[in-house]
Backbone as JSON Lines, residues from 0, in Angstrom:
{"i":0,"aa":"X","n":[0.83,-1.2,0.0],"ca":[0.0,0.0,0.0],"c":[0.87,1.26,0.0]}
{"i":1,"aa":"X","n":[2.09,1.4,0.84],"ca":[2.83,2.36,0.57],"c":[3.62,2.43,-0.83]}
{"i":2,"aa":"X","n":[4.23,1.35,-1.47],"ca":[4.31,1.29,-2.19],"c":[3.05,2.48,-3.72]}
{"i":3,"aa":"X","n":[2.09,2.41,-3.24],"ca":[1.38,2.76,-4.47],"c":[1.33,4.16,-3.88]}
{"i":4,"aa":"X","n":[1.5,4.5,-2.74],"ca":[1.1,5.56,-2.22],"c":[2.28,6.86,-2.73]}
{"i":5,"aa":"X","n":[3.58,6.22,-2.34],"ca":[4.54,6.62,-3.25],"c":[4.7,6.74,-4.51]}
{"i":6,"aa":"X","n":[4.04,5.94,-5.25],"ca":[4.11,5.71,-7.07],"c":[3.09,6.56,-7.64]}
{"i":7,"aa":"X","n":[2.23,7.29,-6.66],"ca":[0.91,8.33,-7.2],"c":[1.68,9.41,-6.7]}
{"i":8,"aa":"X","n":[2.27,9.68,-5.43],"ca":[3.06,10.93,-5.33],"c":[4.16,11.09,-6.58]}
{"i":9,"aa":"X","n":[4.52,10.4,-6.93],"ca":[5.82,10.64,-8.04],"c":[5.31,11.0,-9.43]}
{"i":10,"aa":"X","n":[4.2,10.12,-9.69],"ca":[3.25,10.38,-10.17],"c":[2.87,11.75,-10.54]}
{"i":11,"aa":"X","n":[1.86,12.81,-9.75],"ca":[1.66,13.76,-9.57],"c":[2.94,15.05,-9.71]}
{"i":12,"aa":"X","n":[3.77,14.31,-9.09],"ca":[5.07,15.31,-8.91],"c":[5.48,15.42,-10.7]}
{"i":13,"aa":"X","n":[5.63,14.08,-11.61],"ca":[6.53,14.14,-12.38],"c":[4.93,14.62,-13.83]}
{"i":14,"aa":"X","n":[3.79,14.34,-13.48],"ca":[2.49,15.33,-14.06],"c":[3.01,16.77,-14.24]}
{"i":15,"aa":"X","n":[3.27,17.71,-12.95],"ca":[2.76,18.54,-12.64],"c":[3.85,19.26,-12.93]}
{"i":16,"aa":"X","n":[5.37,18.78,-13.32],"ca":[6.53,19.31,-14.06],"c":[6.11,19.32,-15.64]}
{"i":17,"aa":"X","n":[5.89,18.24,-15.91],"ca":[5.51,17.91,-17.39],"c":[4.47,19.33,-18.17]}
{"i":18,"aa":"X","n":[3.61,19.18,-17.24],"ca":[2.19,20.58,-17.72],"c":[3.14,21.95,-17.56]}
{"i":19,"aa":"X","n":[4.57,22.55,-17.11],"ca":[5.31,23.56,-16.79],"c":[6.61,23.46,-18.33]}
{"i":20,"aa":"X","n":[6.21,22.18,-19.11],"ca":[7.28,22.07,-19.66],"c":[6.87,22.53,-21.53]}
{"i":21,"aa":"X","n":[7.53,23.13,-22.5],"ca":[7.08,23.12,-23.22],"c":[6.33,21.91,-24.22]}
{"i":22,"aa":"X","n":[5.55,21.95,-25.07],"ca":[4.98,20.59,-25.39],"c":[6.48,19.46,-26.48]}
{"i":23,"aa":"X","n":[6.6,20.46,-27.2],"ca":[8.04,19.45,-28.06],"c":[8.86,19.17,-26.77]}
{"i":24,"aa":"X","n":[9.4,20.01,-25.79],"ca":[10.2,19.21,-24.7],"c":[9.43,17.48,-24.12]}
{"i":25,"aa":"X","n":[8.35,18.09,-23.85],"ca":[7.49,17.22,-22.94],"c":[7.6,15.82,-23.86]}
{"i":26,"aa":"X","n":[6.65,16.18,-25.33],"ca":[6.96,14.87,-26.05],"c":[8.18,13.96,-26.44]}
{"i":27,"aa":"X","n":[9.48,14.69,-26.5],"ca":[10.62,14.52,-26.74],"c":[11.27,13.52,-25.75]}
{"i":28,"aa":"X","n":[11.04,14.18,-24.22],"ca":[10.94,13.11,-23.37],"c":[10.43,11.97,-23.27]}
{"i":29,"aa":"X","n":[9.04,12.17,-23.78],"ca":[8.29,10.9,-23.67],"c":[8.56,9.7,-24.56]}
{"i":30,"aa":"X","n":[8.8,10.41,-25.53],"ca":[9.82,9.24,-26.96],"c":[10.88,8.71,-26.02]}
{"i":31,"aa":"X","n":[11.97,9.6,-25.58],"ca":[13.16,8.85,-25.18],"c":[12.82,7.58,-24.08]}
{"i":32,"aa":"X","n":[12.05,8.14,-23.08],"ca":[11.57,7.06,-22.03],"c":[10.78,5.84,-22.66]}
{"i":33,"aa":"X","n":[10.2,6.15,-23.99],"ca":[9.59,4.87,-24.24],"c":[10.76,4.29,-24.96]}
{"i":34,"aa":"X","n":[11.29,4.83,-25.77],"ca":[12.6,4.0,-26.58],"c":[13.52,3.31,-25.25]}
{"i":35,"aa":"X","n":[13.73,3.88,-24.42],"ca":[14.6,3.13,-23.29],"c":[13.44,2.16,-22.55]}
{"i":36,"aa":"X","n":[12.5,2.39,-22.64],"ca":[11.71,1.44,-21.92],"c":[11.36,-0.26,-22.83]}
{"i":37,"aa":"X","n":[11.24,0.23,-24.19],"ca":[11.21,-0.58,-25.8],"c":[12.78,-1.16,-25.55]}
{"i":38,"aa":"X","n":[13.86,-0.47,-25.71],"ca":[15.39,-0.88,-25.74],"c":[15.33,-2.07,-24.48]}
{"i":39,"aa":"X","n":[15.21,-1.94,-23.29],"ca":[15.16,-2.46,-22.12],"c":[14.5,-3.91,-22.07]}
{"i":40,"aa":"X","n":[13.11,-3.93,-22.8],"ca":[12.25,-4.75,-23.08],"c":[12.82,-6.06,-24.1]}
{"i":41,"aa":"X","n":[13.43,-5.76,-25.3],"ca":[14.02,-5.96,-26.01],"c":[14.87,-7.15,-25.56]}
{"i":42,"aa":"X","n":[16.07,-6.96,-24.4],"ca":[17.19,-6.79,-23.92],"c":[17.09,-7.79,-23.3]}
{"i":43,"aa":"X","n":[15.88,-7.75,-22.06],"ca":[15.42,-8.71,-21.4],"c":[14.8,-10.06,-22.1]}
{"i":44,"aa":"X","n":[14.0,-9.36,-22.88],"ca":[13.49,-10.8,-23.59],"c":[14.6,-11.66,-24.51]}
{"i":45,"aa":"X","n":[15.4,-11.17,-25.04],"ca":[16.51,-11.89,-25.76],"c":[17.61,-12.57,-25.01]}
{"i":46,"aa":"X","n":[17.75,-12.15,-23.7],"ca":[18.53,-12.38,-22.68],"c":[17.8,-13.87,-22.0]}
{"i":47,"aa":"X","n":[16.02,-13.68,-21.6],"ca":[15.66,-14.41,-21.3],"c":[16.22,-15.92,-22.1]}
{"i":48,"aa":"X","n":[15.67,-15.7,-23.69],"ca":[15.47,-16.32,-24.5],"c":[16.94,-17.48,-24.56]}
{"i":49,"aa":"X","n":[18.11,-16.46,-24.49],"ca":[19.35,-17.16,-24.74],"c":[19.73,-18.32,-23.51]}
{"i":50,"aa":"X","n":[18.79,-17.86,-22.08],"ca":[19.54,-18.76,-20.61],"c":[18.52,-19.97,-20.91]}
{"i":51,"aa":"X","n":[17.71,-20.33,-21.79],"ca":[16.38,-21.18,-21.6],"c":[17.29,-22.68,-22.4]}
């Protein structure tokens, strides 16, 4: 429960920078975090794939 309680504060916190940020910044970010989140994904599953 703290757990989520923390993950909605960070949440809110990392919202409420985003709406202060210009919109090409804002989206620009959001690409990179998904490409590292896509890259990451990637990484793991091929990694999985190779220990099996």
């Amino acid at each position: 429960m703290l757990f989520l309680v923390a993950a909605l504060m960070l949440l809110g916190v990392f919202l409420g920078a985003a709406v202060h940020m210009p919109l090409p910044v804002a989206l620009a970010m959001a690409a990179a975090i998904t490409a590292w989140l896509v890259f990451y994904g990637v990484r793991k599953r091929y990694a999985h794939g190779r220990r099996s």
